[in-house]
N, CA, C and O atoms as CSV, one atom per row, in Angstrom:
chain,resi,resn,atom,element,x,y,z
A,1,UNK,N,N,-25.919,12.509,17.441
A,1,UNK,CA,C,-24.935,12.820,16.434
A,1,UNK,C,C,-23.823,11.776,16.444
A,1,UNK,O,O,-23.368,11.131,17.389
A,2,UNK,N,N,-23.535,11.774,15.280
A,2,UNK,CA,C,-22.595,10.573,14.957
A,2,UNK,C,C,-21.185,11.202,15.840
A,2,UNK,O,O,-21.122,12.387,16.169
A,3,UNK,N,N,-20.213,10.306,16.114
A,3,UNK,CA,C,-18.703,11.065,16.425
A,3,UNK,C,C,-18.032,10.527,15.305
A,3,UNK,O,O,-17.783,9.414,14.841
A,4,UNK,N,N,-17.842,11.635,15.057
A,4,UNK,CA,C,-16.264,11.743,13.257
A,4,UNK,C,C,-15.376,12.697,13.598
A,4,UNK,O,O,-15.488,13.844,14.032
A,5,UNK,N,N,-14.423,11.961,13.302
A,5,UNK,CA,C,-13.386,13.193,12.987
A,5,UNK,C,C,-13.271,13.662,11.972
A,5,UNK,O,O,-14.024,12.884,11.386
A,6,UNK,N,N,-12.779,14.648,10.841
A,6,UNK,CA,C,-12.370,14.985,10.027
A,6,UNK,C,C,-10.665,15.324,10.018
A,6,UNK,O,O,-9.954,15.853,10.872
A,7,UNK,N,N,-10.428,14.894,8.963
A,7,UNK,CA,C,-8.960,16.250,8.730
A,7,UNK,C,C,-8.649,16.120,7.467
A,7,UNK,O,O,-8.827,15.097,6.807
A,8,UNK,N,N,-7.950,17.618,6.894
A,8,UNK,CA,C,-7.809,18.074,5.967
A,8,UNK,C,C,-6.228,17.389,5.523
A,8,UNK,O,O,-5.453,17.440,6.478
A,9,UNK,N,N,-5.680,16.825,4.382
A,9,UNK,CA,C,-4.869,17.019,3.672
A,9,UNK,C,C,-4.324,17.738,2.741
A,9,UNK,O,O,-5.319,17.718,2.016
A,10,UNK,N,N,-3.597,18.341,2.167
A,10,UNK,CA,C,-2.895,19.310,1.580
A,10,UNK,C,C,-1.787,18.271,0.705
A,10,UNK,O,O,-1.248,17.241,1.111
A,11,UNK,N,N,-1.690,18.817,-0.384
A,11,UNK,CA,C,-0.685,17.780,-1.264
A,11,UNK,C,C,-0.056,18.592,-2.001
A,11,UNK,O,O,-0.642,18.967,-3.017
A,12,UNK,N,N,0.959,18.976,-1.798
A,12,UNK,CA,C,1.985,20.232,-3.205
A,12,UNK,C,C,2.820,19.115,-3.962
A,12,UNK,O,O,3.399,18.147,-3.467
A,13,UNK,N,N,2.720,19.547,-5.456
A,13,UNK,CA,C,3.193,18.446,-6.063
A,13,UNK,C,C,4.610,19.254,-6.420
A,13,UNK,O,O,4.849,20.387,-6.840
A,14,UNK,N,N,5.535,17.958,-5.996
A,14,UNK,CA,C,6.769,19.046,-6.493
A,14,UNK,C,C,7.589,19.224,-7.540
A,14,UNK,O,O,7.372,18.536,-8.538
A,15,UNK,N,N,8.562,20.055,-7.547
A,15,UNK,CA,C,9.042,20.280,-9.013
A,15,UNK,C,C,9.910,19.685,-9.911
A,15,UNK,O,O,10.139,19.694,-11.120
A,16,UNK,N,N,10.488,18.938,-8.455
A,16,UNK,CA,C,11.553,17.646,-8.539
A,16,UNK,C,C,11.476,16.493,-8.093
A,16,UNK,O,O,10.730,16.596,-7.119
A,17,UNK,N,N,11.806,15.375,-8.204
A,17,UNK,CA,C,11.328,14.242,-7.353
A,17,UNK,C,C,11.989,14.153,-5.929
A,17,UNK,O,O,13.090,14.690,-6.052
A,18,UNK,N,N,11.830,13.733,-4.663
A,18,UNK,CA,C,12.095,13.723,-3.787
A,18,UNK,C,C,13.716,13.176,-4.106
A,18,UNK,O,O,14.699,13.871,-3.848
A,19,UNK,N,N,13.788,11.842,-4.695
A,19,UNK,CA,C,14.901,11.449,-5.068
A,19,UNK,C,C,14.986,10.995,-6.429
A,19,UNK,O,O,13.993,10.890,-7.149
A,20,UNK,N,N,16.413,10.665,-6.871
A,20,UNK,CA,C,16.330,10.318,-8.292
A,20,UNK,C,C,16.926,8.691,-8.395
A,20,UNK,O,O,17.910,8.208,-7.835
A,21,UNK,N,N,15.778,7.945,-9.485
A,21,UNK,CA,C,16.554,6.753,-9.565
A,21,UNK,C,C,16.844,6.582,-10.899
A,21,UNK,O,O,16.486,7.285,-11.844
A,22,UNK,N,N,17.441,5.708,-10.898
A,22,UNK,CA,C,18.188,5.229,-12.519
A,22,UNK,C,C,17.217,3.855,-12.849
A,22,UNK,O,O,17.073,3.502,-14.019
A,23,UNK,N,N,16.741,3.313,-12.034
A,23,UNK,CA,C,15.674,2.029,-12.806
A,23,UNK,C,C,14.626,2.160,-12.198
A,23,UNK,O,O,14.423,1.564,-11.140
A,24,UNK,N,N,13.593,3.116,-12.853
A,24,UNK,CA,C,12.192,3.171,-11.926
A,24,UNK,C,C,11.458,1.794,-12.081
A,24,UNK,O,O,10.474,1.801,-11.341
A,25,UNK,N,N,11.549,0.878,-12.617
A,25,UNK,CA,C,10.693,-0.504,-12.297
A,25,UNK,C,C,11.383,-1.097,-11.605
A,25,UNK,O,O,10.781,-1.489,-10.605
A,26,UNK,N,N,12.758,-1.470,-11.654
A,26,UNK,CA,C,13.187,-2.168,-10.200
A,26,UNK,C,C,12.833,-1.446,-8.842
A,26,UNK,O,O,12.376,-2.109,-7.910
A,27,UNK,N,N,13.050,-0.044,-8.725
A,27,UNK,CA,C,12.345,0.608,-7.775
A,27,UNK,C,C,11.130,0.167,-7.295
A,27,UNK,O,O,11.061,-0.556,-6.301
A,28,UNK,N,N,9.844,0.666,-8.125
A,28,UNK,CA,C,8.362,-0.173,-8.071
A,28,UNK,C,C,8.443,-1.418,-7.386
A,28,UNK,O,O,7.916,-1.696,-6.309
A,29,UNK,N,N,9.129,-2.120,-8.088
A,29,UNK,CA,C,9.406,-3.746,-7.625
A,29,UNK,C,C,9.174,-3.700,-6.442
A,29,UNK,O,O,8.148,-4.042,-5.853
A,30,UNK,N,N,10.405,-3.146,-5.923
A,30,UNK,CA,C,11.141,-3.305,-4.153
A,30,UNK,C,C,9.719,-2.728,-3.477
A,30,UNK,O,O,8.840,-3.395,-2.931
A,31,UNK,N,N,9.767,-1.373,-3.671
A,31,UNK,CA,C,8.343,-0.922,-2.613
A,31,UNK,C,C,6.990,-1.692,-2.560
A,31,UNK,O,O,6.245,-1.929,-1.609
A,32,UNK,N,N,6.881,-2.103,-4.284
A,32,UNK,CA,C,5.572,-2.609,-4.558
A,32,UNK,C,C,6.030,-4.123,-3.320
A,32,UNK,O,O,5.060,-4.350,-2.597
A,33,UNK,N,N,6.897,-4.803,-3.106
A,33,UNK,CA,C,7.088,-6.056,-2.166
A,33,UNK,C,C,7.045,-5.530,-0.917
A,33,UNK,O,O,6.294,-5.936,-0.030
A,34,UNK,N,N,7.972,-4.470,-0.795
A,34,UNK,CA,C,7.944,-4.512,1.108
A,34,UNK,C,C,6.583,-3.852,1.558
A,34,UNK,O,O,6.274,-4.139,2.715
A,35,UNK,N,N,5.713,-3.034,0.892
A,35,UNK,CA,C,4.289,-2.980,1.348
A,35,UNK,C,C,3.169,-3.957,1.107
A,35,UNK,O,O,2.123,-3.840,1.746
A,36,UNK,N,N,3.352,-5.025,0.117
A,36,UNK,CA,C,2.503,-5.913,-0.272
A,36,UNK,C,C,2.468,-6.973,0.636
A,36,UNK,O,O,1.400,-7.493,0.959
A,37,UNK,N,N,3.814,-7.424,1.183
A,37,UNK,CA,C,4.226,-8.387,2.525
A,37,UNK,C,C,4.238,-7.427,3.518
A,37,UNK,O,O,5.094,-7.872,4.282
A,38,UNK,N,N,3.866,-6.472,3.958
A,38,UNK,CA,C,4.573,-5.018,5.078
A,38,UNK,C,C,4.470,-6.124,6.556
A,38,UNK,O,O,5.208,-5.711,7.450
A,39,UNK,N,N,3.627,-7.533,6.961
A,39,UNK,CA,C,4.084,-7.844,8.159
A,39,UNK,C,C,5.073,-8.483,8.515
A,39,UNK,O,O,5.528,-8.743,9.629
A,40,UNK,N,N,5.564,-8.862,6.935
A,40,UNK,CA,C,7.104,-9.645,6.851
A,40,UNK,C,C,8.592,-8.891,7.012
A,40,UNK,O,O,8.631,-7.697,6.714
A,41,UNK,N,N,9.255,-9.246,7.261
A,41,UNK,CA,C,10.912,-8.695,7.108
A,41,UNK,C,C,10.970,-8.094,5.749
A,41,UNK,O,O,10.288,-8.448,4.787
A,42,UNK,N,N,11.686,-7.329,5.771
A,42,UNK,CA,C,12.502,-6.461,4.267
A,42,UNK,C,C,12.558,-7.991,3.311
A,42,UNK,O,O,11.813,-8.284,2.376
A,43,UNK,N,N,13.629,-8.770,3.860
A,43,UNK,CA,C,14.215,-9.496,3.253
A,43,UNK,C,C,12.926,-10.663,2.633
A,43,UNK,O,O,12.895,-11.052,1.466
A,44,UNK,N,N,12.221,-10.955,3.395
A,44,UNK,CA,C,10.723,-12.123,3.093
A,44,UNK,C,C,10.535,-11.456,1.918
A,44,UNK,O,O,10.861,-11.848,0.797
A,45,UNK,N,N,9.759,-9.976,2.348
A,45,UNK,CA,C,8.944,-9.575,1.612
A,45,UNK,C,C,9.671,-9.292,0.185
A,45,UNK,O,O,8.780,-8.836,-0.532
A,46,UNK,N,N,10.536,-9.337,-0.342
A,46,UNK,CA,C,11.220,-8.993,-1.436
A,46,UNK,C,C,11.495,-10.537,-2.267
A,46,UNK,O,O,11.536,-10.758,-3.478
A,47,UNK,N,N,11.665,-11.498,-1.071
A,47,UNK,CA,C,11.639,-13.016,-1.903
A,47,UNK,C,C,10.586,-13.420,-2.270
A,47,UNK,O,O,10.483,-14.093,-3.295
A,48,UNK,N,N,9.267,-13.004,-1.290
A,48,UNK,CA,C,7.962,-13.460,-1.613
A,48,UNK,C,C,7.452,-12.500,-3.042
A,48,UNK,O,O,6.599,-12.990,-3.781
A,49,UNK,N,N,8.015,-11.178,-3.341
A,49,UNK,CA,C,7.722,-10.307,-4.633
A,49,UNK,C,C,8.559,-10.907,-5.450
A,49,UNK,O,O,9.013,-12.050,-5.398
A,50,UNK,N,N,8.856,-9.463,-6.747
A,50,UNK,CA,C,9.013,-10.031,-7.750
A,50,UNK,C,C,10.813,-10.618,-7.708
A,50,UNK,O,O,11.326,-10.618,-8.827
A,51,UNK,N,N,11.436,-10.937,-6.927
A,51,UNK,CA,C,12.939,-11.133,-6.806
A,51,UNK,C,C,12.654,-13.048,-6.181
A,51,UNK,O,O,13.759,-13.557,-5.994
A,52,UNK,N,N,11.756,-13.815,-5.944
A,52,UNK,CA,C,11.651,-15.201,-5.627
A,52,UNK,C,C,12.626,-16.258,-6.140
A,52,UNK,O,O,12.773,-17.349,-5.588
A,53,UNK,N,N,13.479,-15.746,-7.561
A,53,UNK,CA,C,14.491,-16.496,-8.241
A,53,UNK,C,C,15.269,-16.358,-7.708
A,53,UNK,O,O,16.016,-17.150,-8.283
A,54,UNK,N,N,16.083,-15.773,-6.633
A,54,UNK,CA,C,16.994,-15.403,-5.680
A,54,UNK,C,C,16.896,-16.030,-4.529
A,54,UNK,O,O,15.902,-15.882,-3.817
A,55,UNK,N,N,17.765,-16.700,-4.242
A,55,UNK,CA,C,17.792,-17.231,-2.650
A,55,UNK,C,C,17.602,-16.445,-1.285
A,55,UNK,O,O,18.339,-15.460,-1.302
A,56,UNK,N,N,17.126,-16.503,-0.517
A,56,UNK,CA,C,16.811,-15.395,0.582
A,56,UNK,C,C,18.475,-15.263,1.253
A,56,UNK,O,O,18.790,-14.073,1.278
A,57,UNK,N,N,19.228,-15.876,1.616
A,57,UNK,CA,C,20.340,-15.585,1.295
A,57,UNK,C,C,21.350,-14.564,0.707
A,57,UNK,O,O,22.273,-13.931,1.219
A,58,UNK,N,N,20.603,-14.663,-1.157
A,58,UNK,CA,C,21.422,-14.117,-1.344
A,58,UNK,C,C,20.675,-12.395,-1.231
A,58,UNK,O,O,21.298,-11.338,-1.123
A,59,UNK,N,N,19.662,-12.528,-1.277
A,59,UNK,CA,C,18.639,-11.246,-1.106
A,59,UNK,C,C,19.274,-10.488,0.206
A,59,UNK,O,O,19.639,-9.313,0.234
A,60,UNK,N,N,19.318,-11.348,1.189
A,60,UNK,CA,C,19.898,-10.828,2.376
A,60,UNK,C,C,20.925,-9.871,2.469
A,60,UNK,O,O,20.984,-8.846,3.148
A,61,UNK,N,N,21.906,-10.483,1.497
A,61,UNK,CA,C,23.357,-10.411,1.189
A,61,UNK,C,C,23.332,-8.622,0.604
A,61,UNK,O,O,23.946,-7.610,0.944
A,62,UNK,N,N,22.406,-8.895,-0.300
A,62,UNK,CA,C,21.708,-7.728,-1.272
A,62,UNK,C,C,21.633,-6.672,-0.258
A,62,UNK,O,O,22.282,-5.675,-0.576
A,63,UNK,N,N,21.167,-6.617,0.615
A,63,UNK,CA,C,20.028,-5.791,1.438
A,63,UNK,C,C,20.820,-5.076,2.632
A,63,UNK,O,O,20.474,-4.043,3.206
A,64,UNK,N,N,22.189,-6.008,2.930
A,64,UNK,CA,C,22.905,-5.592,3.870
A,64,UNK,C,C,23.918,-4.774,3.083
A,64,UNK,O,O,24.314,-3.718,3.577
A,65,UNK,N,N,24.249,-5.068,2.216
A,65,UNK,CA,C,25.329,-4.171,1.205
A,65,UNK,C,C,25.209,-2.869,1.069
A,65,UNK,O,O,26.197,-2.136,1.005
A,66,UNK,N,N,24.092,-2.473,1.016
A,66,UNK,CA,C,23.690,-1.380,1.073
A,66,UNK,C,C,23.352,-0.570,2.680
A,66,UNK,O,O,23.077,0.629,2.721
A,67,UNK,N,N,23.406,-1.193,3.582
A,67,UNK,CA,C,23.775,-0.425,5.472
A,67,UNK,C,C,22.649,-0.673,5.805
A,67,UNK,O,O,22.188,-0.031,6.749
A,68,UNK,N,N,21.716,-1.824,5.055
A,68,UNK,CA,C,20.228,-2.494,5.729
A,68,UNK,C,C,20.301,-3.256,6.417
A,68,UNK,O,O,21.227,-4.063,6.328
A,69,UNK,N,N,19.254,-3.351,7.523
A,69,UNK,CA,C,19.095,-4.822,8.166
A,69,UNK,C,C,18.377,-5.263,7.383
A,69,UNK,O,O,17.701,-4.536,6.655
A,70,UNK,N,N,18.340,-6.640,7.332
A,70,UNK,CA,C,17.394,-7.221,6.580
A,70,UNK,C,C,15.810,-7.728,7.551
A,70,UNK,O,O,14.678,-7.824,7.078
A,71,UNK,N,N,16.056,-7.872,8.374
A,71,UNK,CA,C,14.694,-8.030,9.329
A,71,UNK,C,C,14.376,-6.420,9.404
A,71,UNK,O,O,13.179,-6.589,9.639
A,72,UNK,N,N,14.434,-5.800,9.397
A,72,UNK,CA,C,13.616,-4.399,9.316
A,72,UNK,C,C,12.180,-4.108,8.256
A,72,UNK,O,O,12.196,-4.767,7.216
A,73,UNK,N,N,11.540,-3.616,8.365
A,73,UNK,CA,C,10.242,-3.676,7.431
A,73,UNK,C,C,10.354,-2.810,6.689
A,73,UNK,O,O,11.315,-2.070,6.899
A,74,UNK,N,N,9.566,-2.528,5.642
A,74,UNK,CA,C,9.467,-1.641,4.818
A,74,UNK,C,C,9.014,-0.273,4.965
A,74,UNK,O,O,9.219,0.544,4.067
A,75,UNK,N,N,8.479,-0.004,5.917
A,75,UNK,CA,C,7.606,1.333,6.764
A,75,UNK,C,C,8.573,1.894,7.456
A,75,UNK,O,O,8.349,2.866,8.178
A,76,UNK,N,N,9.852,1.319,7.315
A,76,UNK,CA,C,11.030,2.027,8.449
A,76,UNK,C,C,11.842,2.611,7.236
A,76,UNK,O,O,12.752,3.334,7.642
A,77,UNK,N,N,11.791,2.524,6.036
A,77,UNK,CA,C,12.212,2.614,5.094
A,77,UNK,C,C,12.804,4.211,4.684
A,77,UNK,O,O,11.776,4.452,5.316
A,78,UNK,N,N,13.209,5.074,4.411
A,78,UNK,CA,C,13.405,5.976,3.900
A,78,UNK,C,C,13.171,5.974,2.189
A,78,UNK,O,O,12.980,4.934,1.558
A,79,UNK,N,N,13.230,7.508,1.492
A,79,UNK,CA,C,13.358,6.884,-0.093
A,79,UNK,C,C,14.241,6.799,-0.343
A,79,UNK,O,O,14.449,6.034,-1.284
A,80,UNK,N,N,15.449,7.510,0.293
A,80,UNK,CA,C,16.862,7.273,-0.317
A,80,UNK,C,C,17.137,5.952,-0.364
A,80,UNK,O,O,17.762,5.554,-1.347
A,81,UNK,N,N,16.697,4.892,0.780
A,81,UNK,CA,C,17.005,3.457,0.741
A,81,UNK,C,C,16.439,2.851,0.433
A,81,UNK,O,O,16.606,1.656,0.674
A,82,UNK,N,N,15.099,3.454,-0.515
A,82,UNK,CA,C,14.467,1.969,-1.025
A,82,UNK,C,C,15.442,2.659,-2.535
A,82,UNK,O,O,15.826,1.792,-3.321
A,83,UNK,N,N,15.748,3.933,-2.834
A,83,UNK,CA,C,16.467,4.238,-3.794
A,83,UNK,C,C,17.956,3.042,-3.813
A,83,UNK,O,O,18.265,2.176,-4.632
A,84,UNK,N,N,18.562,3.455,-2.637
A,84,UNK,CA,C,19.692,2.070,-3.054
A,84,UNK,C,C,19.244,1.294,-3.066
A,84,UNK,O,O,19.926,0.544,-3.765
A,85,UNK,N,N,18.206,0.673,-2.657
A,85,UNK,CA,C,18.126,-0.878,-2.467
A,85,UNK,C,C,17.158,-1.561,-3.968
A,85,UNK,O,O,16.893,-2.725,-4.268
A,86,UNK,N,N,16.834,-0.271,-4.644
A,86,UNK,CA,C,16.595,-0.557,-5.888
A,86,UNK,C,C,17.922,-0.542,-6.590
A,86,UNK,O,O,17.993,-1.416,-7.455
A,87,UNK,N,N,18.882,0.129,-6.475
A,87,UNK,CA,C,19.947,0.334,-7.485
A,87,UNK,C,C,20.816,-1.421,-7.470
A,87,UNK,O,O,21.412,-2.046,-8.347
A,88,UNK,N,N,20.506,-1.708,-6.075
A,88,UNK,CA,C,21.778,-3.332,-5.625
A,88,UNK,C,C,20.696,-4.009,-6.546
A,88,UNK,O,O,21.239,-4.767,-7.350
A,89,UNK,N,N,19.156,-3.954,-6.684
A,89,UNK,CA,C,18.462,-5.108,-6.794
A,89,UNK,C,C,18.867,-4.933,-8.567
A,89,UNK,O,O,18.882,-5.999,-9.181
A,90,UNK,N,N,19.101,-3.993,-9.161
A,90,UNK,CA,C,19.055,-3.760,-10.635
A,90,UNK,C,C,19.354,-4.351,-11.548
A,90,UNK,O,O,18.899,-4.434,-12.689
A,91,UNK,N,N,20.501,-4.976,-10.819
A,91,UNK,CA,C,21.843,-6.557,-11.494
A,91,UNK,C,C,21.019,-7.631,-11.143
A,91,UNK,O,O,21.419,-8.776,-10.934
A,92,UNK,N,N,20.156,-7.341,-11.097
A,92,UNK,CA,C,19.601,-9.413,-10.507
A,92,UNK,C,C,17.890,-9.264,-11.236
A,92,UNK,O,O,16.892,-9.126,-10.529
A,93,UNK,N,N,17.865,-9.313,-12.381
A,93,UNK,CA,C,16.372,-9.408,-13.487
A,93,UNK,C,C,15.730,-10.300,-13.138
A,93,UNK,O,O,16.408,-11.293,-12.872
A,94,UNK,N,N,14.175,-10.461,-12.947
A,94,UNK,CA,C,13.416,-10.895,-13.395
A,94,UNK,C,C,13.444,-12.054,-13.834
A,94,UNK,O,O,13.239,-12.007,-15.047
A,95,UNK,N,N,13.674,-13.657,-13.283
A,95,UNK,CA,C,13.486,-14.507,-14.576
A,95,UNK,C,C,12.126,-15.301,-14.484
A,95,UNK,O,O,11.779,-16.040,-15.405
C-alpha cells in the first residue's frame, strides 16, 4: 500500500471581506509581487513587479512609512498590511 496522507479542507465564504480596500488593483499588484518574487525581500519583490518605475529606494521609503521592514517577505505579511501597503503604493501609477 501506497503511504498518503489525506486532509480535509473546509472553506466558509464570508459575508464581509476580511478587510476593506479602496484600490483593489493596486492591492492585486502588491500581493500579486511579494508572492511572485516570495524568495526576495518585500522591497525586491515589489521593484521586480508591477512598481519597477520606482527606485528601490524610493519603494523602500514606501514600505517603511507604513511600520514595514522592507527586507521582510511577503508570507510574514498580514492583510491589514498588504491593505496599507496597497493604500502608500496608490499615489505612485503604473507607467
Amino acid at each position: 500500500m501506497p503511504k498518503v496522507e489525506s486532509t480535509v479542507i473546509k472553506f466558509e465564504i464570508l459575508s464581509q471581506p476580511s478587510v476593506e480596500v479602496a484600490d483593489e488593483i493596486t492591492w492585486r499588484k502588491i500581493i500579486r509581487s511579494a508572492f511572485t518574487y516570495r524568495r526576495k525581500t518585500l522591497a525586491n519583490a515589489i521593484h521586480l513587479g508591477d512598481f519597477a518605475h520606482l527606485p528601490l529606494t524610493k519603494i523602500c521609503a514606501i514600505i517603511q512609512s507604513v511600520g514595514i521592514n522592507p527586507r521582510s517577505r511577503g508570507e510574514t505579511l498580514s492583510l491589514k498590511e498588504f491593505r496599507d501597503l496597497s493604500q502608500a503604493f496608490s499615489g505612485y501609477p503604473e507607467q
